[in-house]
KEPAMAR-170689 format. One record per residue (C-alpha): residue in three letters; x, y, z. Coordinates in Angstrom, 2 decimals. Example, Ala and Ser with C-alpha at 12.3 -4.5 7.8 and 13.67 -1.06 7.14 Angstrom:
BEGIN
+------+---------+---------+---------+
| type |       X |       Y |       Z |
+------+---------+---------+---------+
|  ALA |   12.30 |   -4.50 |    7.80 |
|  SER |   13.67 |   -1.06 |    7.14 |
+------+---------+---------+---------+
END
This chain:
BEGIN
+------+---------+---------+---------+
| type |       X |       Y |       Z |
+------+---------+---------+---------+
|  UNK |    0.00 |    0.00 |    0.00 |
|  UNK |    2.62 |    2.60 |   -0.93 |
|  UNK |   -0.15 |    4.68 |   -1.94 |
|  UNK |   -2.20 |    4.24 |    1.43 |
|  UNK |   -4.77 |    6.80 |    2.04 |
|  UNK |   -5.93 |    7.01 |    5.59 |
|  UNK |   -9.57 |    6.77 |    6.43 |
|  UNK |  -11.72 |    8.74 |    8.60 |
|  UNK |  -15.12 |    7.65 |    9.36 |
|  UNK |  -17.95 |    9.56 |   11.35 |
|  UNK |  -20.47 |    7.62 |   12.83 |
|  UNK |  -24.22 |    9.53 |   12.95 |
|  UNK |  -26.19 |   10.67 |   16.17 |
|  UNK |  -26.69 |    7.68 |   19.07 |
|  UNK |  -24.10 |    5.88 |   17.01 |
|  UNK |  -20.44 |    4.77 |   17.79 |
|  UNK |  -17.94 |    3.05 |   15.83 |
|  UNK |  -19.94 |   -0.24 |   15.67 |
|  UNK |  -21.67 |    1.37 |   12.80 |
|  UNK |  -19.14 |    0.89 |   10.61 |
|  UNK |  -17.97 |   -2.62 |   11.60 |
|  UNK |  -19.64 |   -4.29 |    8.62 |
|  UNK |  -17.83 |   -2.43 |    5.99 |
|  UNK |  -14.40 |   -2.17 |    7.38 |
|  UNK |  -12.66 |   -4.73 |    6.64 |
|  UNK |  -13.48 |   -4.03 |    2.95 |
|  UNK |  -12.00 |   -0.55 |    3.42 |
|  UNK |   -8.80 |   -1.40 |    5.80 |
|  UNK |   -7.03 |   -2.70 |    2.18 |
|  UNK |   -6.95 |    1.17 |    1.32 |
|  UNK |   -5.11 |    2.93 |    3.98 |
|  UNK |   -5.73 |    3.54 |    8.02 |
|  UNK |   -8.99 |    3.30 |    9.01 |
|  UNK |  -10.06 |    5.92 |   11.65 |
|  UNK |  -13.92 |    6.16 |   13.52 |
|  UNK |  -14.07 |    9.73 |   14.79 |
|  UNK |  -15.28 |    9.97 |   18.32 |
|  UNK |  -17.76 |   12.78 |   18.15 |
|  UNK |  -19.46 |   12.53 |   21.99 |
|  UNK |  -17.62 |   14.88 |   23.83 |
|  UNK |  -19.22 |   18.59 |   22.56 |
|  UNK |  -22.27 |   20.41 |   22.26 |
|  UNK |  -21.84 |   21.84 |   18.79 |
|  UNK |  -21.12 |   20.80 |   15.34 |
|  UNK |  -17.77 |   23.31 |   14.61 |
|  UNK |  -16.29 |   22.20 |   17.81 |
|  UNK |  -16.43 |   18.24 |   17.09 |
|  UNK |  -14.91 |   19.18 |   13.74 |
|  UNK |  -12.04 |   20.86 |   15.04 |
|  UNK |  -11.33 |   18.29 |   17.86 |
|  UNK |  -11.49 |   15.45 |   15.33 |
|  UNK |   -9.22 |   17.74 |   12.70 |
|  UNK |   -6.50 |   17.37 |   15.65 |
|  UNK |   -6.55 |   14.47 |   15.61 |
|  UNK |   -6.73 |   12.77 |   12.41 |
|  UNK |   -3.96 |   12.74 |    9.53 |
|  UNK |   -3.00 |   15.43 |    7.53 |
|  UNK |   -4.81 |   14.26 |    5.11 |
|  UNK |   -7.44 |   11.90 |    4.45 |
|  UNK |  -10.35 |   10.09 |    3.07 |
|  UNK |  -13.86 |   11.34 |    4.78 |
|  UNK |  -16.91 |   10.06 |    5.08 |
|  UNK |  -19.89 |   10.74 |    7.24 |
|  UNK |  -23.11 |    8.58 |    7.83 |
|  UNK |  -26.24 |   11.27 |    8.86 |
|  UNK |  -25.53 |   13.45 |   11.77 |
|  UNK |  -21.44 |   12.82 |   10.31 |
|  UNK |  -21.96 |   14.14 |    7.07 |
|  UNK |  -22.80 |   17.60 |    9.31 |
|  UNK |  -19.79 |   17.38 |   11.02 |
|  UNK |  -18.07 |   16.05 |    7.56 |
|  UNK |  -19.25 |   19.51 |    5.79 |
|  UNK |  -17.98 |   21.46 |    8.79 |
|  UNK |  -14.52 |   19.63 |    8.29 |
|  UNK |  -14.64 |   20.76 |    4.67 |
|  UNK |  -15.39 |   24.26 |    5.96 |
|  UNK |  -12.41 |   24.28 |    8.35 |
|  UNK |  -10.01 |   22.14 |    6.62 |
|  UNK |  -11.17 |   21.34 |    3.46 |
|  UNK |   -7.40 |   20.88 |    1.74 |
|  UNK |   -7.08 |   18.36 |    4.36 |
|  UNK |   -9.95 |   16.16 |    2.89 |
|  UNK |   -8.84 |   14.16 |   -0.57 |
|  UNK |  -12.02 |   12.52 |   -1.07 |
|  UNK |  -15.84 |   12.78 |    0.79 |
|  UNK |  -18.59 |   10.15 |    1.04 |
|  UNK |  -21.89 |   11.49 |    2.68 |
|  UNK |  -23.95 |    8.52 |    3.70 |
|  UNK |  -27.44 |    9.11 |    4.26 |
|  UNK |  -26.94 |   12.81 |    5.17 |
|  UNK |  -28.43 |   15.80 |    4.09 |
|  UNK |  -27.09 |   19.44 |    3.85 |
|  UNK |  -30.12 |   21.49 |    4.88 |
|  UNK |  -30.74 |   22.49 |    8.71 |
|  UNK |  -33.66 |   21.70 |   10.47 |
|  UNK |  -37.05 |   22.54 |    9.87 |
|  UNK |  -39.13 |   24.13 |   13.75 |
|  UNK |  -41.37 |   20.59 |   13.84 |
|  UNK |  -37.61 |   18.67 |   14.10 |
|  UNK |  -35.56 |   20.53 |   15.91 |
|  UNK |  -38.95 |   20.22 |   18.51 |
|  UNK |  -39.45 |   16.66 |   18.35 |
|  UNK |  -35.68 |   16.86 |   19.37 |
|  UNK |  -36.07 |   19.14 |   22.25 |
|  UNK |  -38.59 |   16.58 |   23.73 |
|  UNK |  -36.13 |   13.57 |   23.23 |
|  UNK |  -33.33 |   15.13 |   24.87 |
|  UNK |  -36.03 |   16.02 |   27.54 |
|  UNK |  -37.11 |   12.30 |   27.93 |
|  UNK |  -33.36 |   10.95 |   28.03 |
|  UNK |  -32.48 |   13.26 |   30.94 |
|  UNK |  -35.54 |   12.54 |   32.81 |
|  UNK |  -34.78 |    8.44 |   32.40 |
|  UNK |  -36.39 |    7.86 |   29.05 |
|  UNK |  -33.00 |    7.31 |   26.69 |
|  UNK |  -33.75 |    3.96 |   26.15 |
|  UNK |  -37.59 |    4.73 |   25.77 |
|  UNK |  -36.28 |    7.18 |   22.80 |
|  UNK |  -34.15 |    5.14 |   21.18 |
|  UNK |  -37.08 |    2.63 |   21.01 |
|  UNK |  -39.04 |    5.74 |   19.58 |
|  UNK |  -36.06 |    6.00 |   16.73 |
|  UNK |  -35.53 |    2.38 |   15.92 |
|  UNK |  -38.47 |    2.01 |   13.39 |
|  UNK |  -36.93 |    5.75 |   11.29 |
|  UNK |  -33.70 |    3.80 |   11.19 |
|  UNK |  -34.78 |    0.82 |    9.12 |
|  UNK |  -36.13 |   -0.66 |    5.99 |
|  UNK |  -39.73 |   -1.03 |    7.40 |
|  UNK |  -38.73 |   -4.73 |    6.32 |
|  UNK |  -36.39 |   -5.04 |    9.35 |
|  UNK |  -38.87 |   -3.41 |   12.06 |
|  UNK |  -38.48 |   -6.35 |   13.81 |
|  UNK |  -35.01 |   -7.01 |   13.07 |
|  UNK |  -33.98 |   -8.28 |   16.87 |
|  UNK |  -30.17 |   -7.84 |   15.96 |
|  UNK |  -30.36 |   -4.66 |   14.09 |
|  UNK |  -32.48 |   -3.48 |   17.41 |
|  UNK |  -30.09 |   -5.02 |   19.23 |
|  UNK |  -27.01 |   -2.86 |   17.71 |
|  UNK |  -29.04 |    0.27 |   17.98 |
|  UNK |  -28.98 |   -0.25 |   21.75 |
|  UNK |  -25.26 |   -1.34 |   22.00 |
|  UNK |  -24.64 |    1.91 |   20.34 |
|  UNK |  -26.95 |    4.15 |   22.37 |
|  UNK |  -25.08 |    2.37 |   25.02 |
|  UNK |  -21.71 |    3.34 |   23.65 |
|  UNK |  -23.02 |    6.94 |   23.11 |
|  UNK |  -24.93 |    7.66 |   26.82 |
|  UNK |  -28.02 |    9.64 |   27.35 |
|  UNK |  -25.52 |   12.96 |   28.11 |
|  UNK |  -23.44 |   12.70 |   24.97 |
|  UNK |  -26.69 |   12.12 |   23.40 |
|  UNK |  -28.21 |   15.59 |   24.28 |
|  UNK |  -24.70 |   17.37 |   23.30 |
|  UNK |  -24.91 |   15.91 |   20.38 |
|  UNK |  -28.89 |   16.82 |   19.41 |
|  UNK |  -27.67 |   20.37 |   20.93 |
|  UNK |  -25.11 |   20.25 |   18.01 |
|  UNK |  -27.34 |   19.12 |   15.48 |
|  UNK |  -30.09 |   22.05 |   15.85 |
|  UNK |  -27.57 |   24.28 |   15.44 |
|  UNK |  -26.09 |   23.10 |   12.49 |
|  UNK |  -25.34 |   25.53 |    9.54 |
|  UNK |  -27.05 |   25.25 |    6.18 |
|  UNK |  -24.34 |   23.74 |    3.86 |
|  UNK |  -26.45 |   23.97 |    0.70 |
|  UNK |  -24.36 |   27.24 |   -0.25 |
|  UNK |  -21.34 |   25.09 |    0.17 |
|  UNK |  -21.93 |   22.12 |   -2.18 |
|  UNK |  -20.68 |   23.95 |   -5.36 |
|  UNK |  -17.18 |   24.39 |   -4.15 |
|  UNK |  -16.68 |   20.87 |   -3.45 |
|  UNK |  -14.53 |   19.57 |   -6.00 |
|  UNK |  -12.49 |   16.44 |   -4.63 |
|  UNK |  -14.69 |   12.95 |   -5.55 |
|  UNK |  -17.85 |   12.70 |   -3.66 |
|  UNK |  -19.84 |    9.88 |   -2.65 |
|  UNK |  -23.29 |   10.13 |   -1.77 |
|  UNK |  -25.25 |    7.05 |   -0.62 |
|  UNK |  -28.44 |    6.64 |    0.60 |
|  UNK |  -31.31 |    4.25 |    0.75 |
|  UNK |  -34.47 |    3.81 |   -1.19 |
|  UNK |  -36.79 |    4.26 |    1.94 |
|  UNK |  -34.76 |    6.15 |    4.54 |
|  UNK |  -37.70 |    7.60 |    6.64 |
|  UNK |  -34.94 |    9.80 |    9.10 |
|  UNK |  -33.45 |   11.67 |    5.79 |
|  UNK |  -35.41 |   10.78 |    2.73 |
|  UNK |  -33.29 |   10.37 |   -0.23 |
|  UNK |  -34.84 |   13.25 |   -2.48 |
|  UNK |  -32.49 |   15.41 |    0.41 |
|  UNK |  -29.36 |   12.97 |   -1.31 |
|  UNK |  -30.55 |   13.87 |   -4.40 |
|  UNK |  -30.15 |   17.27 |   -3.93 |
|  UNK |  -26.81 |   17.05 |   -2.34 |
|  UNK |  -25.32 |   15.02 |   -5.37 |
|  UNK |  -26.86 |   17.71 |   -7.89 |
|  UNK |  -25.12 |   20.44 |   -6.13 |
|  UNK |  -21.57 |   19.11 |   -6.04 |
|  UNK |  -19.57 |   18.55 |   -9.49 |
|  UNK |  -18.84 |   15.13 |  -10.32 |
|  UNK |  -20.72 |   13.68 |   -7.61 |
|  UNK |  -21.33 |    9.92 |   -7.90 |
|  UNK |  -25.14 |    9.22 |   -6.11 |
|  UNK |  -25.68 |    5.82 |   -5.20 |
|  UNK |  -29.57 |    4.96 |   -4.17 |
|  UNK |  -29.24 |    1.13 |   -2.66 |
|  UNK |  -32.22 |   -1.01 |   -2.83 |
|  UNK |  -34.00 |   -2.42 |    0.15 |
|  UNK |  -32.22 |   -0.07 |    2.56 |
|  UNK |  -33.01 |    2.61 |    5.22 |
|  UNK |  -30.77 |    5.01 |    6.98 |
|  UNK |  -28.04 |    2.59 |    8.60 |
|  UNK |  -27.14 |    1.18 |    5.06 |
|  UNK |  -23.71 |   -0.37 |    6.81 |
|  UNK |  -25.66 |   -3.37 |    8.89 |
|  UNK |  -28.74 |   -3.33 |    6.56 |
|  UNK |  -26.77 |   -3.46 |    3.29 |
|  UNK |  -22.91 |   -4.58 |    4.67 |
|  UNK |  -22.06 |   -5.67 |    1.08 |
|  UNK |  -23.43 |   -3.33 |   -1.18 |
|  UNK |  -22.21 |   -0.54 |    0.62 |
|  UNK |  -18.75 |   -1.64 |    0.92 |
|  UNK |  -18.90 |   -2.18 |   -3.21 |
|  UNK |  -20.03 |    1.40 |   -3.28 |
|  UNK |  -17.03 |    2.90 |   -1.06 |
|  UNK |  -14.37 |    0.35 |   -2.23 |
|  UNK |  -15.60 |    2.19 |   -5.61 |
|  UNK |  -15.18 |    5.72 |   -4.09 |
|  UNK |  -11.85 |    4.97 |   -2.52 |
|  UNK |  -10.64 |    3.67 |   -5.98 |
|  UNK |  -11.14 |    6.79 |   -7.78 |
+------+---------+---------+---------+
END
């Protein structure tokens, strides 16, 4: 691997590194592979600039929902650093009133005792409605809301409602772009992909069938073929 180029992965809100555990051993044949550890701030620049110190000087990117914010951020602070970007079913508008309430009320209910009550609540948004009653994919969303804790869970839904629109930004992205989503996300519908991947030159938009918004445990092998494509460019 003279060539290497290291990876740096960002896992999405409530989610850790396990996220990505289906699809790395596809990537690792490419360079380093890094899972950012966004838990410890309240806001989206913040995360980006602690994760900037401490990744390579430059490197591979790719975010998976609330990580494609914090992926655009890292273009806005660094983006020289950044040689290629995949955004994974992310979008690049900020939140509509009626979201950024329903996510007041969650971070309400976790603090009171309710986190595992909420993630319950987000399970069936985070699926195919095929897998509703997936017991292992329910099963991972836990282990990761365990990873994450109710506290780093309410910094990071502070971070997310106060995320900058990064729709003005999608023209100047020039280095190869990813963008993958699923045919029936129901947390970030795909038209919101769509739009990303007609705003940014060159970008290569990759709609898998059969697939919600974790497209790494619901679709392990289809989304590796689609960033072992990316990473080859």
């Amino acid at each position: 691997m003279e060539n290497a180029m290291p990876i740096l992965l960002v896992p999405g809100l409530v989610s850790s590194a396990r996220i990505y555990v289906p699809v790395i051993p596809a990537l690792w044949r490419f360079g380093p592979v890094t899972v950012a550890n966004h838990i410890r701030d309240d806001n989206i620049g913040a995360m980006a600039r602690r994760i900037l110190a401490e990744a390579p000087p430059r490197f591979a990117l790719a975010g998976h929902s609330m990580g494609g914010y914090i992926a655009f951020e890292i273009m806005r602070q660094a983006g020289e650093r950044v040689a290629k970007l995949a955004l994974i079913n992310t979008q690049a508008r900020p939140d509509t009133p009626e979201v950024t309430a329903r996510r007041r009320g969650m971070m309400a209910r976790a603090t009171g005792g309710e986190y595992r009550a909420v993630l319950d609540e987000l399970f069936p948004g985070f699926v195919h409605p095929s897998r509703r009653e997936d017991a292992a994919l329910k099963q991972l969303v836990y282990d990761m809301g365990e990873d994450v804790g109710a506290e780093a869970f309410v910094r990071q839904q502070q971070a997310v409602i106060s995320r900058a629109d990064s729709r003005p930004m999608l023209a100047w992205i020039k280095c190869p772009t990813l963008v993958l989503t699923g045919d029936e996300d129901n947390t970030i519908p795909n038209r919101l992909s769509v739009e990303m991947a007609n705003g940014i030159h060159g970008a290569n938009l990759v709609i898998l069938p059969n697939c919600g918004h974790l497209p790494q445990p619901e679709q392990p092998q289809a989304t590796a073929e689609a960033l072992v494509e990316w990473l080859r460019i």
